[in-house]
PALUMBA-858946 format. One record per residue (C-alpha): residue number from 1; x negated, y negated, z; residue in one letter. Coordinates in pm, whole numbers. Layout:
PALUMBA-858946
<r NUM, <X, Y, Z>, "A">,
...
***
This chain:
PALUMBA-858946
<r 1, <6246, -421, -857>, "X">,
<r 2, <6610, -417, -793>, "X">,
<r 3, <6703, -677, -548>, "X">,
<r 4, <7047, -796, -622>, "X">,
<r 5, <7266, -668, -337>, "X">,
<r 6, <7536, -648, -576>, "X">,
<r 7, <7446, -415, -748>, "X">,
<r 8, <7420, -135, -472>, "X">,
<r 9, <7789, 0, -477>, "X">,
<r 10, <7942, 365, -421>, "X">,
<r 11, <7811, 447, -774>, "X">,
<r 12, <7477, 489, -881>, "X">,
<r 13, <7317, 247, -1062>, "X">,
<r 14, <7136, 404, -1368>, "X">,
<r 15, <6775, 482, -1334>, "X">,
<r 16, <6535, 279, -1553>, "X">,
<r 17, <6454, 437, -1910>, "X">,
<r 18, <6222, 354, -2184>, "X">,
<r 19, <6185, 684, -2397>, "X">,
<r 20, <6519, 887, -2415>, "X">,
<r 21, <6545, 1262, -2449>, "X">,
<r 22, <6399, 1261, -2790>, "X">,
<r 23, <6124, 994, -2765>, "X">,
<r 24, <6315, 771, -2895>, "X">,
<r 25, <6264, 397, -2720>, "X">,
<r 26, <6529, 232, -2509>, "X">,
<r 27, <6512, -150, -2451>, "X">,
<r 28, <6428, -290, -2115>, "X">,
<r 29, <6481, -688, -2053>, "X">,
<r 30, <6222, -626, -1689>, "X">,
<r 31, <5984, -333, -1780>, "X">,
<r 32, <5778, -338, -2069>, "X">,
<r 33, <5674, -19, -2265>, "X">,
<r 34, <5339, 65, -2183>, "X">,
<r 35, <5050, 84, -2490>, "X">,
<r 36, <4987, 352, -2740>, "X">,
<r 37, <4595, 392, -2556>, "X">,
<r 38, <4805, 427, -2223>, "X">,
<r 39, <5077, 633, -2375>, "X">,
<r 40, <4843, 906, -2496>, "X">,
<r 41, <4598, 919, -2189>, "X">,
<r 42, <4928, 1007, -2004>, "X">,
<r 43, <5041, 1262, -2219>, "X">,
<r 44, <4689, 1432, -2213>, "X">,
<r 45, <4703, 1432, -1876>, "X">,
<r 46, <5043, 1610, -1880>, "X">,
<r 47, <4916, 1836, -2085>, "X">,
<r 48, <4644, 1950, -1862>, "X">,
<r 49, <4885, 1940, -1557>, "X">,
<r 50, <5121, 2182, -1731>, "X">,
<r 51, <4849, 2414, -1797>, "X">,
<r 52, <4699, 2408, -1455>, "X">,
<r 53, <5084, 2471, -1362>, "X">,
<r 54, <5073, 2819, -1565>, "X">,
<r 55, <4730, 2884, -1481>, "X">,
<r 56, <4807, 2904, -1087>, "X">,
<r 57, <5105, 3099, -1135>, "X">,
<r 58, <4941, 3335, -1334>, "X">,
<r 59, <4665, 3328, -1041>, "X">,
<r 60, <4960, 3389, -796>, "X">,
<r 61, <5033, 3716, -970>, "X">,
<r 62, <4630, 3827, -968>, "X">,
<r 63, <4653, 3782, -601>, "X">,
<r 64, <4400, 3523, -633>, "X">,
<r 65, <4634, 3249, -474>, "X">,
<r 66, <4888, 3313, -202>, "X">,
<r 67, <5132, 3077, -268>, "X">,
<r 68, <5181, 2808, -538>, "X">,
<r 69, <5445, 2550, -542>, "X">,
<r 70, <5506, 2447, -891>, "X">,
<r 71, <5582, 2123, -1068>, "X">,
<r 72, <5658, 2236, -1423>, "X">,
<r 73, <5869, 2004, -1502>, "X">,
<r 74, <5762, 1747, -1281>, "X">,
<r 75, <5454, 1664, -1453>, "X">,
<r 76, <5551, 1249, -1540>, "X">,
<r 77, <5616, 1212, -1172>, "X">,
<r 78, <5252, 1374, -1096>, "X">,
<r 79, <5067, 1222, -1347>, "X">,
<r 80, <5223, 852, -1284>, "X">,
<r 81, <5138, 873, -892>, "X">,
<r 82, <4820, 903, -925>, "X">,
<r 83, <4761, 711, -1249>, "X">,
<r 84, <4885, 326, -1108>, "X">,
<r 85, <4662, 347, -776>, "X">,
<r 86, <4344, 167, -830>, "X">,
<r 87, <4002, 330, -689>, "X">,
<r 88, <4055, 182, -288>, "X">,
<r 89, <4425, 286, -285>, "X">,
<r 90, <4503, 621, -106>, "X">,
<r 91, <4760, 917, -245>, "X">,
<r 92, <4960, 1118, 43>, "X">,
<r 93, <5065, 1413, -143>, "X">,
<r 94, <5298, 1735, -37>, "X">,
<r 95, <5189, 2118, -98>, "X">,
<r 96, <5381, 2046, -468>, "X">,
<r 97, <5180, 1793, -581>, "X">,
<r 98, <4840, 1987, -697>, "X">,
<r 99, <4876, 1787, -997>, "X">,
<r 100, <4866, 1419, -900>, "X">,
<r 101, <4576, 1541, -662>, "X">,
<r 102, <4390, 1667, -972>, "X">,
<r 103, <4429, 1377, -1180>, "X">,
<r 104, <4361, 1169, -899>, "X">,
<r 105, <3971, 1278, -952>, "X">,
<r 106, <3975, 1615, -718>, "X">,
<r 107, <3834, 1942, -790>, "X">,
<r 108, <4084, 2141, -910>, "X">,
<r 109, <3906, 2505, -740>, "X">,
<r 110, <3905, 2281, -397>, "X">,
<r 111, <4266, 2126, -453>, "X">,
<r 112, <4376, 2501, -462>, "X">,
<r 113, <4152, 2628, -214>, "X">,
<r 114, <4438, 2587, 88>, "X">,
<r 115, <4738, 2765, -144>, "X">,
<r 116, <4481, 3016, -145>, "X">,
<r 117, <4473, 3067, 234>, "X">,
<r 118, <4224, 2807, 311>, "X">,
<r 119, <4171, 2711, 704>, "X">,
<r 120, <4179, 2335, 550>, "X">,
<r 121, <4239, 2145, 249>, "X">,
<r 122, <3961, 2179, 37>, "X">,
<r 123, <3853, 1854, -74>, "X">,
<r 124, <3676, 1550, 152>, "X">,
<r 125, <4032, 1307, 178>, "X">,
<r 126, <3848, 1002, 239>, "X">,
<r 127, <3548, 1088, -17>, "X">,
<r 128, <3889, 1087, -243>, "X">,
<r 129, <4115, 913, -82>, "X">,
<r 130, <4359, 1164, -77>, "X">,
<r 131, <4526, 1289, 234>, "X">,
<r 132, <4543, 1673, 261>, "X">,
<r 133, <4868, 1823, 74>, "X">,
<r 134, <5110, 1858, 345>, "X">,
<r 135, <5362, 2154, 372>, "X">,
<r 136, <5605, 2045, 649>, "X">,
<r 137, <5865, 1832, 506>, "X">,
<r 138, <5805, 1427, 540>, "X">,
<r 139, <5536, 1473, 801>, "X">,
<r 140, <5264, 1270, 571>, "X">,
<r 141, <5515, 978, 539>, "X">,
<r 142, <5470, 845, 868>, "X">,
<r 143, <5094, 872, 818>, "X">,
<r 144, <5063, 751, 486>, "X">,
<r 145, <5225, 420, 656>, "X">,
<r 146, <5022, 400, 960>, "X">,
<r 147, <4702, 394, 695>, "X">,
<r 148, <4851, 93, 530>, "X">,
<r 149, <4898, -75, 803>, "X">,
<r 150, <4553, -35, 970>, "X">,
<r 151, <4457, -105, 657>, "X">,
<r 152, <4604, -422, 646>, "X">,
<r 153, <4519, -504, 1015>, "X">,
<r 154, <4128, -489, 887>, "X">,
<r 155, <4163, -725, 602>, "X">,
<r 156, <4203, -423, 330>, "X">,
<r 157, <4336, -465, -14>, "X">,
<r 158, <4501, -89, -12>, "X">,
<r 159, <4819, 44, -146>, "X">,
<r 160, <4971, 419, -20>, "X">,
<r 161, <5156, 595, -240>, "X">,
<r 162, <5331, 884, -64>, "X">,
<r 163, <5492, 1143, -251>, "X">,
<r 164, <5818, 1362, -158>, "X">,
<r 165, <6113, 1533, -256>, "X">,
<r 166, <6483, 1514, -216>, "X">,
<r 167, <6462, 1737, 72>, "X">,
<r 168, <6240, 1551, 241>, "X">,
<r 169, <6465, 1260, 271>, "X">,
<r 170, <6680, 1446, 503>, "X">,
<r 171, <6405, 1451, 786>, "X">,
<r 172, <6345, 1220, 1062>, "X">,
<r 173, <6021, 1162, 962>, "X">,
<r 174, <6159, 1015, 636>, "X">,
<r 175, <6348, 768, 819>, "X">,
<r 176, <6108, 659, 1088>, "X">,
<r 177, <5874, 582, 794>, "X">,
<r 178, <6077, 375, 605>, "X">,
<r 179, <6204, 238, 865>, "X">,
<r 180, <5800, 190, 1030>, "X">,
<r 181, <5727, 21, 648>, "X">,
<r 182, <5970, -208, 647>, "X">,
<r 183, <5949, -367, 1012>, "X">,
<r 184, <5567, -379, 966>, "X">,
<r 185, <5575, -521, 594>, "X">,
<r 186, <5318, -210, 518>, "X">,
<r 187, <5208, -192, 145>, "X">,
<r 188, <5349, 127, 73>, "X">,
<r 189, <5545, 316, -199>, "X">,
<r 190, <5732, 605, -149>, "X">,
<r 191, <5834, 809, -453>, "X">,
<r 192, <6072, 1008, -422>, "X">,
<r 193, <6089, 1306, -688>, "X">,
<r 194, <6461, 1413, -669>, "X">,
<r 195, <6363, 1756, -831>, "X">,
<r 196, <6721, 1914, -719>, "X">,
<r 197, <6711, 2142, -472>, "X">,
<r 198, <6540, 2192, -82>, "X">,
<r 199, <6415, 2533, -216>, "X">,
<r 200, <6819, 2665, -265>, "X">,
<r 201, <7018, 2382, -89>, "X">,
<r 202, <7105, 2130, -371>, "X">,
<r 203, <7111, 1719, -316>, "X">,
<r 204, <7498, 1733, -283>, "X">,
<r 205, <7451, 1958, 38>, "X">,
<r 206, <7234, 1740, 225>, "X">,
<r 207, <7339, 1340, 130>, "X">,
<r 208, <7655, 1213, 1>, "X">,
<r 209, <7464, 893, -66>, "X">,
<r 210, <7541, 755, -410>, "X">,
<r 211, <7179, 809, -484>, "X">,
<r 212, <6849, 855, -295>, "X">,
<r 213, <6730, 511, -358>, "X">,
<r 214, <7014, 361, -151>, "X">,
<r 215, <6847, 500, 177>, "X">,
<r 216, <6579, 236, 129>, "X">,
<r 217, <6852, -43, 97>, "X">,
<r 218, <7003, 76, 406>, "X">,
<r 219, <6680, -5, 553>, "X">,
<r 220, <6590, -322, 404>, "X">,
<r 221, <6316, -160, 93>, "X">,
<r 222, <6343, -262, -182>, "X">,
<r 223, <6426, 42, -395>, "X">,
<r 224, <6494, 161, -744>, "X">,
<r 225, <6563, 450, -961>, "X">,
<r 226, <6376, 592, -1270>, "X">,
<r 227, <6384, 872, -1519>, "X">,
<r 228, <6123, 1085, -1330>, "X">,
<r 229, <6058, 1239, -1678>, "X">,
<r 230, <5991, 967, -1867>, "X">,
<r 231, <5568, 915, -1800>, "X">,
<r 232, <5680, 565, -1956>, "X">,
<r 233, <5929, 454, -1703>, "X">,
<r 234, <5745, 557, -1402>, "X">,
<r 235, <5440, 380, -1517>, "X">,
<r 236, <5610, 46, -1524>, "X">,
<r 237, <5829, 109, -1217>, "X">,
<r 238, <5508, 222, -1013>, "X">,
<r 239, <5313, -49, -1155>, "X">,
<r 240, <5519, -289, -1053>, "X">,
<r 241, <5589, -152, -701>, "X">,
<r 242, <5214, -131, -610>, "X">,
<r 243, <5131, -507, -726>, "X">,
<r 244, <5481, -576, -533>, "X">,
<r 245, <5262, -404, -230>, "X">,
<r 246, <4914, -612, -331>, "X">,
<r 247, <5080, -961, -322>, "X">,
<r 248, <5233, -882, 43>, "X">,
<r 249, <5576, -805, -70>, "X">,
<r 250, <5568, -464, 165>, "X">,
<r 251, <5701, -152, 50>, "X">,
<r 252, <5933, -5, -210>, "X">,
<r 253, <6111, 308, -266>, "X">,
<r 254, <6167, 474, -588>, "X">,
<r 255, <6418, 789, -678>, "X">,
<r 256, <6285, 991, -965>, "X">,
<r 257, <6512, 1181, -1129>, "X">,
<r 258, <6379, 1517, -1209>, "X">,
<r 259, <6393, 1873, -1251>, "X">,
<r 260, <6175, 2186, -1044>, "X">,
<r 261, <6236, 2410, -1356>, "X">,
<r 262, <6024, 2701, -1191>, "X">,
<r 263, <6122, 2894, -868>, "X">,
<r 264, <6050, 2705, -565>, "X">,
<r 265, <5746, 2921, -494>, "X">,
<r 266, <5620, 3262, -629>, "X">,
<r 267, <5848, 3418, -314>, "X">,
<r 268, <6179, 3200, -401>, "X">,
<r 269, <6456, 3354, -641>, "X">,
<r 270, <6569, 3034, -763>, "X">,
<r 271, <6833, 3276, -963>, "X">,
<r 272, <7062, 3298, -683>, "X">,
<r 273, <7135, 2939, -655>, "X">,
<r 274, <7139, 2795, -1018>, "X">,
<r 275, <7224, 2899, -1316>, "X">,
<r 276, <7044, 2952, -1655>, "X">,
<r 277, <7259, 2682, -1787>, "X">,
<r 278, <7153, 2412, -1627>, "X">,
<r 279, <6818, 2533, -1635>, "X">,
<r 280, <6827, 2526, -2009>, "X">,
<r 281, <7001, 2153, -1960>, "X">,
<r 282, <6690, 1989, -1776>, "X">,
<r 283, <6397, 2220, -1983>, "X">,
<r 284, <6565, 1990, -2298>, "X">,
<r 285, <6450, 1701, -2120>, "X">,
<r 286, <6105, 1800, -2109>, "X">,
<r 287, <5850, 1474, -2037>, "X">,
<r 288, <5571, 1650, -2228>, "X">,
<r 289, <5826, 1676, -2544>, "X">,
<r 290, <6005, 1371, -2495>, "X">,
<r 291, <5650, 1177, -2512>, "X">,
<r 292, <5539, 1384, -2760>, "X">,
<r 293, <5798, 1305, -2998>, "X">,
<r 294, <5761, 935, -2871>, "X">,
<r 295, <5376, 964, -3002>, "X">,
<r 296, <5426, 1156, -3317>, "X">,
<r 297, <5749, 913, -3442>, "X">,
<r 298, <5494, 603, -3441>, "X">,
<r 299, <5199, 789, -3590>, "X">,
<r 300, <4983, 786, -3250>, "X">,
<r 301, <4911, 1173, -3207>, "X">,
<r 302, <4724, 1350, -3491>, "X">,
<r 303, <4605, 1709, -3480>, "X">,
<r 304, <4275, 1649, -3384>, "X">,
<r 305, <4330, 1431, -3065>, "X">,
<r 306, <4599, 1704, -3015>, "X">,
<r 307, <4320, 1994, -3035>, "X">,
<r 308, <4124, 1787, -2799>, "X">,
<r 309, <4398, 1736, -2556>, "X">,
<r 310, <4456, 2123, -2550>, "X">,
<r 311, <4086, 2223, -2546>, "X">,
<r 312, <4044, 2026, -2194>, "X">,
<r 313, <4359, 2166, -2025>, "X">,
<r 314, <4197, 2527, -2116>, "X">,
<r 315, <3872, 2389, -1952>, "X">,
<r 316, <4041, 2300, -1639>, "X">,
<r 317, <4206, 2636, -1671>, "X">,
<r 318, <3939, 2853, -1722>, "X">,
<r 319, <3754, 2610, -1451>, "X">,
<r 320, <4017, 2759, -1249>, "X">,
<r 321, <3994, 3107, -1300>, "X">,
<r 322, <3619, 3111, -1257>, "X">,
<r 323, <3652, 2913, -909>, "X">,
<r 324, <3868, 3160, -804>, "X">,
<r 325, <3789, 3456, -911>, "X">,
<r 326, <3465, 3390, -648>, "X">,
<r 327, <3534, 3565, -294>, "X">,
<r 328, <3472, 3296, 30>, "X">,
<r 329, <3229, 3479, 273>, "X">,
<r 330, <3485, 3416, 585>, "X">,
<r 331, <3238, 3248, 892>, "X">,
<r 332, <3411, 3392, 1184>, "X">,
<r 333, <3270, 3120, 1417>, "X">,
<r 334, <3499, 2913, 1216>, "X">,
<r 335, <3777, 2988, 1408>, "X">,
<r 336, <3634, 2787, 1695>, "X">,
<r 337, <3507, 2481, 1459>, "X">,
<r 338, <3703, 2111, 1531>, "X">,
<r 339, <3968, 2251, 1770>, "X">,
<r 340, <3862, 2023, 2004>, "X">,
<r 341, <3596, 1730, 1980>, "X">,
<r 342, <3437, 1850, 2273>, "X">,
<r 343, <3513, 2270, 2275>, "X">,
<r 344, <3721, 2333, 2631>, "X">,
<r 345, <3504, 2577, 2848>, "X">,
<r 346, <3792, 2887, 2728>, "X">,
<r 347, <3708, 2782, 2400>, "X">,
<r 348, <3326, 2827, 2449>, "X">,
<r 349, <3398, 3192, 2646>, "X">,
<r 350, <3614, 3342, 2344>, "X">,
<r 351, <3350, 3209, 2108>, "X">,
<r 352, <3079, 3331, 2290>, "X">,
<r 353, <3287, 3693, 2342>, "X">,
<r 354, <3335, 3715, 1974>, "X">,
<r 355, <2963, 3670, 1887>, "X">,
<r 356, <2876, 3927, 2162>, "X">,
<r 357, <3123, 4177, 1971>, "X">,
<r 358, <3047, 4128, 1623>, "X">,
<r 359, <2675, 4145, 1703>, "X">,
<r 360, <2727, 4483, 1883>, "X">,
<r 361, <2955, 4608, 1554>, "X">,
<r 362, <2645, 4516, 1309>, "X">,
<r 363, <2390, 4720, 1586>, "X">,
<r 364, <2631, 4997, 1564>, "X">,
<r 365, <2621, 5010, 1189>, "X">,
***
C-alpha cells in the first residue's frame, strides 16, 4: 500500500496495473499477478455478473423490476469485493452493487427482491454477512465502520469492505467514516469505484482533488489507486488491504478507476451528459475482454470451460426470470411489522382499523 508521503503531489499517481487494455501483462515490483486457477474463477464470475446485468435490465423493461442500477462495466470492481473477504468478513454494498452481493453467496431472486419494490432487502444480512444494499449516498459507510469496530471490541477477526462511488465521496457521511476508521484503527476497506459520474454530475464537478485516493491521505488512510477494470489488479490491491486490516494495520482506501457504461438507472438519460465518444473510449477497456484476451494469449481458456462459463451465467439468468416472474401475495399487516420493537398504542389502533376494514371488504364480496 502506498505509504511514501512523497509521492502524494498535485498529480495523480498512476493506479496499479497488471493486465493492460489488451490482456497483455504489465510488471509490478509490489503486487504479484494472481494464478491461472484464480484468473479464470474471476473471469467466470464476470461472466455471470454481466449476464445478470442484461438480465435485470431486460426485467426492468417487463415491468418485473422497478428500478435497476447497473454495473456493466463495473464487473472487476464487483467481482473483486466480494472475492478477497474470507467467510467471517462482512460486505456493505450500495443499490449498484447486485453483483458483488451475488457472488458473495446471495440469492440472486432475493438480492433483487428490493429493486423490485421490496419493503426490505431480501436476503438474511447476518445469515450472509451482507448489509442490505443501501440507496442514500455514503450512509452504509459509517455503519460498515461501527461493525468493525464492535467487532474488534469482542475479540473478532473481521474485515468490512464497504463499497461506493465517486459521488459518494462528496457526502458527510464519507468523511465522518474515514475519518471514524482512522481514529479508531477499525479494520476496514473502503473501495471506492470512481465509475464517472453522480448520475449526470461528472468527478471534475464535485472534487478538484488530484484523485479520490488522496481524501484518505488527508485523513491519515492509507490509500491507493487501481485499474478498477483490471479483475487482476484489484485482487492484489484488495488482498493486500484486507490482510493490512487482519494484522491491525486499520483501514485503507482504494480509488478504482472505472467506467458506468449503462445509464445510471432505467429512468436516467445518460445521453445528455456524455457523449458516445467517450462511451466507445471506456467500452474498449472492457475487464471481461481485457481478461479474456489475458486467458486466451497463455492458453488458459478453451472452448469447453468457455461453454461452461456461459451455460451458468444463463442459469443464474433464467434463475432470475423464473424468481421473478412469481407475483408476492402483499400481507397488508405488514405495514405494521418491526416499526417499533414494542408497537406504540396508535400503531396497534391503525392496525387493528385496517383489519376491521379489510375483513368487512371480503364480507361484502
Amino acid at each position: 500500500m502506498v505509504s511514501d508521503r512523497s509521492v502524494w503531489t498535485s498529480e495523480a499517481p498512476e493506479p496499479v496495473r497488471l493486465l493492460d487494455a489488451d490482456g497483455a501483462m504489465v510488471a509490478d515490483d509490489r503486487y504479484p499477478l494472481p494464478g491461472v486457477e484464480v484468473l479464470l474463477r474471476r473471469y467466470r464470475s464476470m461472466l455471470v455478473g454481466r449476464r445478470l446485468n442484461e438480465q435485470a435490465g431486460a426485467l426492468v423493461r417487463q415491468g418485473r423490476l422497478a428500478v435497476y442500477p447497473s454495473s456493466h462495466g463495473q464487473e472487476a470492481c464487483q467481482v473483486a469485493a466480494a472475492a478477497v473477504l474470507r467467510e467471517r468478513d462482512w460486505l456493505f454494498p450500495t443499490y449498484r452493487d447486485t453483483v458483488a452481493v451475488v457472488e458473495r453467496g446471495v440469492d440472486p431472486v432475493e438480492v433483487l427482491t428490493m429493486l423490485r419494490g421490496g419493503w426490505h432487502c431480501g436476503y438474511d444480512p447476518v445469515a450472509h454477512r451482507v448489509a442490505p444494499q443501501a440507496t442514500p449516498l455514503a450512509t452504509q459507510l459509517s455503519h460498515a465502520v461501527g461493525v468493525a469496530h464492535a467487532a474488534r471490541l469482542r475479540g473478532e477477526d473481521t474485515i468490512v469492505l464497504a463499497l461506493c462511488g465517486d459521488g459518494a465521496t462528496s457526502e458527510g457521511d464519507f468523511h465522518e467514516a474515514l475519518n471514524f476508521a482512522a481514529v479508531f484503527a477499525a479494520p476496514v476497506v473502503f473501495l471506492v469505484q470512481d465509475n464517472k459520474y453522480a448520475i449526470s454530475v461528472p468527478l471534475a464537478r464535485q472534487s478538484v482533488a488530484p484523485s479520490l485516493a488522496h481524501k484518505g491521505i488527508g485523513y491519515g488512510v492509507p490509500a491507493v489507486r487501481v485499474d478498477g477494470n483490471d479483475v487482476a489488479a484489484l485482487c492484489a490491491v484488495l488482498d493486500e488491504a484486507v490482510a493490512r486490516g487482519a494484522t491491525g494495520g486499520g483501514p485503507t482506501l482504494v480509488e478504482a478507476d472505472t467506467y458506468r457504461i449503462q445509464a445510471h438507472t432505467n429512468a436516467d438519460d445518460a445521453t445528455r451528459y456524455r457523449t458516445d465518444e467517450e462511451v466507445r473510449h471506456w467500452a474498449a477497456r472492457d475487464p471481461l475482454a481485457r481478461l479474456r484476451a489475458h486467458l486466451l494469449a497463455h492458453d488458459a481458456l478453451d472452448p469447453d470451460r468457455e461453454a461452461e462459463f456461459t451455460a451458468e451465467a444463463e442459469r443464474v439468468a433464467a434463475q432470475v426470470r423464473a424468481g421473478l416472474a412469481v407475483e408476492p401475495a402483499p400481507d397488508p399487516a405488514e405495514l405494521f411489522a418491526h416499526v417499533h420493537a414494542r408497537p406504540t398504542p396508535q400503531l396497534a389502533e391503525q392496525e387493528q382499523l385496517l383489519r376491521t376494514e379489510l375483513a368487512a371488504a371480503q364480507e361484502a364480496r
